[in-house]
C-alpha positions in Angstrom: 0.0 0.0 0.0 1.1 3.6 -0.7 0.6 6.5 0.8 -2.4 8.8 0.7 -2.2 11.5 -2.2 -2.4 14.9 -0.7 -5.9 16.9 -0.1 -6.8 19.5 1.4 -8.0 18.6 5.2 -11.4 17.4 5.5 -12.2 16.7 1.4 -10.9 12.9 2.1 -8.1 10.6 0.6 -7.5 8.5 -2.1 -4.8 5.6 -1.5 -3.0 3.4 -4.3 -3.2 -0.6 -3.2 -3.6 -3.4 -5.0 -5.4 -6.2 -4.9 -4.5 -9.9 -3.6 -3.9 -10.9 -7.4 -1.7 -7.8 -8.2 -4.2 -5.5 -9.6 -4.2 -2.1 -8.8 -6.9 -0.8 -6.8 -7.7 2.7 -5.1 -9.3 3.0 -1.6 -11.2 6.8 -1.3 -11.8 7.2 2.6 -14.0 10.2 3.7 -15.4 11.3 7.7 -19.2 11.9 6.8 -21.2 14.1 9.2 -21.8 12.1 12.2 -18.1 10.8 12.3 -18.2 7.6 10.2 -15.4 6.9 8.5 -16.6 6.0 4.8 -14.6 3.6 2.9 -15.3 2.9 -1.0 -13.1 0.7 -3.5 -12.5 2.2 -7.1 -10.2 0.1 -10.2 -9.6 4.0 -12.0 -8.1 7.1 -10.2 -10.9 8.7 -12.1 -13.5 6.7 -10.8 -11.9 7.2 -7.3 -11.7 10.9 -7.4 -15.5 10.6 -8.6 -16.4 8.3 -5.5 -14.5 10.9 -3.5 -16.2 14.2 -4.4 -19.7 12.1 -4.4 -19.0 11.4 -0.5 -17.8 14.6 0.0 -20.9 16.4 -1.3 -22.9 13.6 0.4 -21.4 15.1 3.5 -21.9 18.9 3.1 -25.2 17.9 2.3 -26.0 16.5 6.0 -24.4 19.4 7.6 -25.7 22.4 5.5 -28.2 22.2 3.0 -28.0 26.0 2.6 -24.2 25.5 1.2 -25.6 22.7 -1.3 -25.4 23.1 -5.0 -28.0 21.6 -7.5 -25.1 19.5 -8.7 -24.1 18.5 -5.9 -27.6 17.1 -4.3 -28.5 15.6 -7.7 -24.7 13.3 -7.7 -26.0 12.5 -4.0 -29.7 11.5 -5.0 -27.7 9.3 -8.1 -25.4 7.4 -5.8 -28.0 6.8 -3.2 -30.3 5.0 -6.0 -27.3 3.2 -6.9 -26.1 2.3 -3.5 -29.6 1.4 -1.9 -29.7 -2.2 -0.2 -33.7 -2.6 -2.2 -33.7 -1.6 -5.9 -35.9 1.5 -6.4 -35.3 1.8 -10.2 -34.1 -0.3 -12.7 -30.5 -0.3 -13.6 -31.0 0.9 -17.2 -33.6 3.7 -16.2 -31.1 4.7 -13.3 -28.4 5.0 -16.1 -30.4 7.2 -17.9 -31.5 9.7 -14.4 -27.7 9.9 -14.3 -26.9 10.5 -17.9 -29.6 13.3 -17.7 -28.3 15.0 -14.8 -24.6 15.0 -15.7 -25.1 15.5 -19.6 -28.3 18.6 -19.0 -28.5 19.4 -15.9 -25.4 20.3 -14.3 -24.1 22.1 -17.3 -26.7 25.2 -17.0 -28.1 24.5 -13.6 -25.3 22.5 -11.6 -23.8 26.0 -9.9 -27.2 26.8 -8.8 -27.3 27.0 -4.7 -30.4 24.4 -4.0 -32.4 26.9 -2.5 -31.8 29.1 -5.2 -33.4 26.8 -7.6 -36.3 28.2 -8.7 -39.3 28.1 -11.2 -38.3 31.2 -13.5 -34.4 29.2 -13.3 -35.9 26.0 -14.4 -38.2 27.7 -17.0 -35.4 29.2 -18.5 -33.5 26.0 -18.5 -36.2 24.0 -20.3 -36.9 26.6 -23.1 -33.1 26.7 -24.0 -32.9 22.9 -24.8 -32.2 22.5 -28.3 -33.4 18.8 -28.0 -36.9 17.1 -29.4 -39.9 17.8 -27.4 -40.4 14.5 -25.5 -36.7 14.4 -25.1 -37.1 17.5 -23.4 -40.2 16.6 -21.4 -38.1 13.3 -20.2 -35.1 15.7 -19.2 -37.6 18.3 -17.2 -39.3 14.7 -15.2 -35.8 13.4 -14.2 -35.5 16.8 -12.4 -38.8 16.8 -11.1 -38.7 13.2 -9.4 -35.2 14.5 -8.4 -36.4 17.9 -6.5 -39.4 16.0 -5.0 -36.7 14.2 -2.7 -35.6 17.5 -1.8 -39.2 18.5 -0.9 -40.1 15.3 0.9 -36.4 15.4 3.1 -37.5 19.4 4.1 -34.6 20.7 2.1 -36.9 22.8 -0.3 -40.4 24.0 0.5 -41.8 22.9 -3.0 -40.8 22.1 -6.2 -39.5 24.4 -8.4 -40.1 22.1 -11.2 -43.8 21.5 -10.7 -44.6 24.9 -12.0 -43.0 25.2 -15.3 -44.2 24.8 -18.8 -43.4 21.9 -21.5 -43.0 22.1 -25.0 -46.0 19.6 -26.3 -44.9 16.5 -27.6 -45.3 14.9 -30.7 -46.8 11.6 -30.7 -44.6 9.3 -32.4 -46.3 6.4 -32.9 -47.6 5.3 -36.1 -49.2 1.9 -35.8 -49.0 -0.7 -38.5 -52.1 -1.2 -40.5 -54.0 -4.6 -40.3 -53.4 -5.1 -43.9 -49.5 -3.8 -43.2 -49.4 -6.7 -40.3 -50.9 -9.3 -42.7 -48.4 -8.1 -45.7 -45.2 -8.0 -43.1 -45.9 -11.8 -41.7 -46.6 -12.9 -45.5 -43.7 -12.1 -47.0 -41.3 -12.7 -44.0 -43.1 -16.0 -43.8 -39.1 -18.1 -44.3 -37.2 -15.1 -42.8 -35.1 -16.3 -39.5 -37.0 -13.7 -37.3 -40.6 -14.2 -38.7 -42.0 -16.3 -35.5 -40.4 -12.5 -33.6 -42.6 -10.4 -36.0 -45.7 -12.2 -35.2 -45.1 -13.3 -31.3 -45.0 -9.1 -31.4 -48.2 -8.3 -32.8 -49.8 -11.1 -30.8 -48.8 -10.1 -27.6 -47.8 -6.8 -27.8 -45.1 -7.2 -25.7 -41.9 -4.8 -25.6 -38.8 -5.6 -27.1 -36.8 -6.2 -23.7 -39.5 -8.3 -22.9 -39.5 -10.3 -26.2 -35.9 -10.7 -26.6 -35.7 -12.0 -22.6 -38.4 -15.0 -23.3 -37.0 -18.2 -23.2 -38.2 -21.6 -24.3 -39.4 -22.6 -20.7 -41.6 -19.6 -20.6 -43.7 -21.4 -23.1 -46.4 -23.7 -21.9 -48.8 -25.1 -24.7 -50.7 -21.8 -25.3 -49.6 -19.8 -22.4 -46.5 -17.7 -22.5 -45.4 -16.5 -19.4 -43.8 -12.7 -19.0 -41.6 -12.7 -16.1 -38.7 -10.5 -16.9 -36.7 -8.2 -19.5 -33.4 -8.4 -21.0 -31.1 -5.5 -20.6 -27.7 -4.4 -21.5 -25.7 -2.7 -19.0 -22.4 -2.1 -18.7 -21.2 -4.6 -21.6 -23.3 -7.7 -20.6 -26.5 -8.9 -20.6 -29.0 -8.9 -17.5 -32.3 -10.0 -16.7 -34.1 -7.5 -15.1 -38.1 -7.3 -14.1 -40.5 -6.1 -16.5 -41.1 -2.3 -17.1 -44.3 -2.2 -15.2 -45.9 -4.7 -12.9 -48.2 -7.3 -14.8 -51.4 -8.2 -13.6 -51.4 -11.1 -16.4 -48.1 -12.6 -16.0 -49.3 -15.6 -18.7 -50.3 -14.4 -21.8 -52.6 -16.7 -24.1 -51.6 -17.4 -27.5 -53.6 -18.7 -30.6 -53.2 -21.8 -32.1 -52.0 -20.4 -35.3 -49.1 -18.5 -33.1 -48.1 -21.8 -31.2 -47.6 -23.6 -34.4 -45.4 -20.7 -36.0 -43.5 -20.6 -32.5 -43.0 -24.9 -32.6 -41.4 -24.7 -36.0 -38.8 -21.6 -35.1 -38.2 -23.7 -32.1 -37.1 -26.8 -34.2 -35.5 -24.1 -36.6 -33.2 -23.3 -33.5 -32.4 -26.3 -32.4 -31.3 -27.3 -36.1 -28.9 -24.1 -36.3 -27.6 -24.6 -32.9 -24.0 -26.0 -33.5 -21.1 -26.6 -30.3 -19.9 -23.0 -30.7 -23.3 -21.9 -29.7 -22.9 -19.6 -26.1 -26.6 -21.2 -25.4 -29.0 -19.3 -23.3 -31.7 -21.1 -23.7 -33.5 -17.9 -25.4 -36.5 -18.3 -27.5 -34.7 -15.1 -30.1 -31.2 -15.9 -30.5 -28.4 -14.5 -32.7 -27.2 -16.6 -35.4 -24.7 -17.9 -32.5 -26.9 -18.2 -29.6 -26.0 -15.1 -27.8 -28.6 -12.3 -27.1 -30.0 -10.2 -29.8 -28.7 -6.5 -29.3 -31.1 -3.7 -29.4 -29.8 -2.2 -32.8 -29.3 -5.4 -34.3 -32.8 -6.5 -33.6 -33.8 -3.1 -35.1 -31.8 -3.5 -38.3 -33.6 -6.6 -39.1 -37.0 -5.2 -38.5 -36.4 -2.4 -40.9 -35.1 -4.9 -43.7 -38.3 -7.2 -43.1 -40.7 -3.9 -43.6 -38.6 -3.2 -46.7 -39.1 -6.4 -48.1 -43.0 -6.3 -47.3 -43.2 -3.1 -48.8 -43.7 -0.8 -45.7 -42.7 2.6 -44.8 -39.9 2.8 -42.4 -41.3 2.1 -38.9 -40.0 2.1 -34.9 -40.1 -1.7 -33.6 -42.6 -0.3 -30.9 -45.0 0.5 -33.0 -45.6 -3.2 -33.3 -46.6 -2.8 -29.6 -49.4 0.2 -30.5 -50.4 -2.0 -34.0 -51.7 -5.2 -31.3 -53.3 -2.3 -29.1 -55.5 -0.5 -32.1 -56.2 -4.5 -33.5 -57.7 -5.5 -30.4 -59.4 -2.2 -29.8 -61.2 -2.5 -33.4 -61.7 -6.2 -32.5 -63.9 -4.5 -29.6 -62.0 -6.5 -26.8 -62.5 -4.5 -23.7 -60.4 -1.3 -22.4 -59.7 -4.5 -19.3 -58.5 -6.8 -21.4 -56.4 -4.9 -23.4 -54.7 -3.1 -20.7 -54.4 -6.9 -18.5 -52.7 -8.3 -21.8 -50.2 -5.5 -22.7 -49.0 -5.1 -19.1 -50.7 -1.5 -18.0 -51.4 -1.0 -14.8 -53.4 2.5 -15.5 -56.4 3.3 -17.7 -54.9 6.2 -18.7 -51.8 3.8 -20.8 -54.3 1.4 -22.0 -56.3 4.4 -23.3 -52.7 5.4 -25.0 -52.3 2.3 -26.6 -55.7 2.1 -27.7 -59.3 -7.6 -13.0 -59.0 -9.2 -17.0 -58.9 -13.1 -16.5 -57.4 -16.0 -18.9 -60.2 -16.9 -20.2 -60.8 -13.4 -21.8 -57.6 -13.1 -22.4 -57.3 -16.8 -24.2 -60.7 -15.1 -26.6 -58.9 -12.2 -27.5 -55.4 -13.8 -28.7 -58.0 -16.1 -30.9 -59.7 -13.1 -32.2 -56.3 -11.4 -32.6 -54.8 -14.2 -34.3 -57.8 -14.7 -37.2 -57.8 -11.0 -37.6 -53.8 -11.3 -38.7 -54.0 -15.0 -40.6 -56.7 -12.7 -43.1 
């Protein structure tokens, strides 16, 4: 071990060591408010020096709110998320609260004194951001949930951030049509990814969620939703769905089943010993997850060779929404089977039980086969 680089007293060290194996590590110590000493383990100086600063604001925060900056209560908020024993957010969604922060927030607002945040401030802040209008509505919530901490812990007597204006947003989603859906599945009908396509409109489940099913999950003509896949950080995890499902089995028609039997023995005749096998129901062309953008690029060469306009993957999600609604299944159905838990999303997209669920994948799945 090697000695402590030199700080200034009371902002904390950072200490060179190394690890049992040889590797070098870096130990950032810091005294917090009520005396603990804090001690965190970093494999970069630069991640140490950010570990260090993080605790240090942490402190100042506990023994002068006054004193805090916007920056520095927003790191704090970050690394408590990060750091809590119980998962409040998901990892991907808590990467993008801290992407926000760092990359919009801090840069015009970061200086700011936390009491001097105000509405007229935040106003200002929101009108000068040269992104899209729901980017910008998504940068303005991240703040919002942030300051509402600061409300809830007495730090702020409301929320600056509650009375401000947004720019309206655009909807993008263009659903495909009925006859688009039946032109898509008919001439993808031998493409690799073809039982994806139509599992999609079916269910109308996301693409973390799709991409995270696994051959266990299917049962007959029940599907079971229990999860998402994710990438974080360079590899793959399984993380809980977006929103909590009140219809964690999801009936499928016959028609579906069949299409879903033969990509399975499709699968298992491509599968070779070089295969990383996962056991997923999607996999590349070597077993491994499907990335995002890959799973994208395919989509858009399967609409070109049906003949459709460019289109997001999501909107697949919205196209099995506006089916079902023109099939007249109920607002309770609909919102059971795509995994809303509000009447507000379900209106969006356009206590239900399996056995209405089972009728409208049936009806779904006629309306698609023409």
């Amino acid at each position: 071990m090697t000695a402590p680089m030199a700080r200034d007293k009371g902002t904390g060290t950072v200490v060179a060591t190394k690890t049992p194996k040889g590797a070098d590590r870096w130990r950032v110590a810091v005294t917090m408010a009520d005396g603990r000493r804090v001690w965190r383990t970093a494999k970069t100086p630069r991640e140490a020096e950010r570990i260090r600063r993080q605790l240090v604001e942490a402190r100042e925060l506990d023994l002068d709110p006054t004193r805090q900056t916007l920056a520095a209560f927003l790191r704090s908020w970050i690394a408590g998320l990060r750091d809590a024993r119980h998962q409040r957010v998901r990892p991907r969604t808590l990467d993008s609260y801290a992407s926000v922060v760092e990359n919009h927030v801090i840069p015009t607002l970061g200086s700011l004194k936390l009491a001097a945040v105000t509405p007229r401030r935040v106003q200002a802040w929101i009108d000068a951001d040269q992104s899209a209008p729901g980017t910008v509505i998504l940068h303005a919530a991240v703040l919002r949930r942030a300051l509402n901490i600061a409300v809830r812990q007495r730090l702020l007597p409301y929320n600056p951030a509650l009375h401000v204006e947004l720019p309206r947003a655009r909807d993008a989603a263009r659903p495909l049509t009925l006859d688009e859906i039946r032109r898509l599945l008919e001439a993808t009908k031998e493409d690799r990814l073809h039982a994806l396509w139509r599992l999609a409109i079916v269910t109308g489940l996301r693409e973390g969620e799709l991409l995270g099913l696994g051959w266990d999950d299917l049962d007959g003509p029940m599907l079971t939703v229990s999860g998402q896949l994710q990438r974080l950080d360079g590899r793959w995890v399984r993380t809980s769905p977006k929103a909590a499902r009140r219809l964690t089995r999801i009936a499928l028609d016959g028609g579906t089943v069949a299409v879903l039997e033969a990509h399975r023995r499709k699968m298992a005749a491509e599968r070779t010993p070089d295969w990383t096998y996962h056991g997923l129901m999607f996999p590349t062309t070597i077993g491994r997850p499907f990335h995002p953008t890959d799973l994208r690029r395919q989509f858009a060469a399967a609409l070109k060779a049906a003949g459709i306009a460019p289109h997001r993957f999501h909107d697949l999600r919205h196209a099995s929404a506006h089916i079902l609604n023109d099939l007249g299944v109920p607002s309770d159905v609909r919102k059971a089977r795509l995994g809303h838990t509000t009447d507000a999303m379900a209106a969006h997209y356009a206590g239900a039980s399996e056995a209405q669920d089972r009728i409208a994948a049936d009806r779904l799945g006629e309306a698609i086969s023409g």
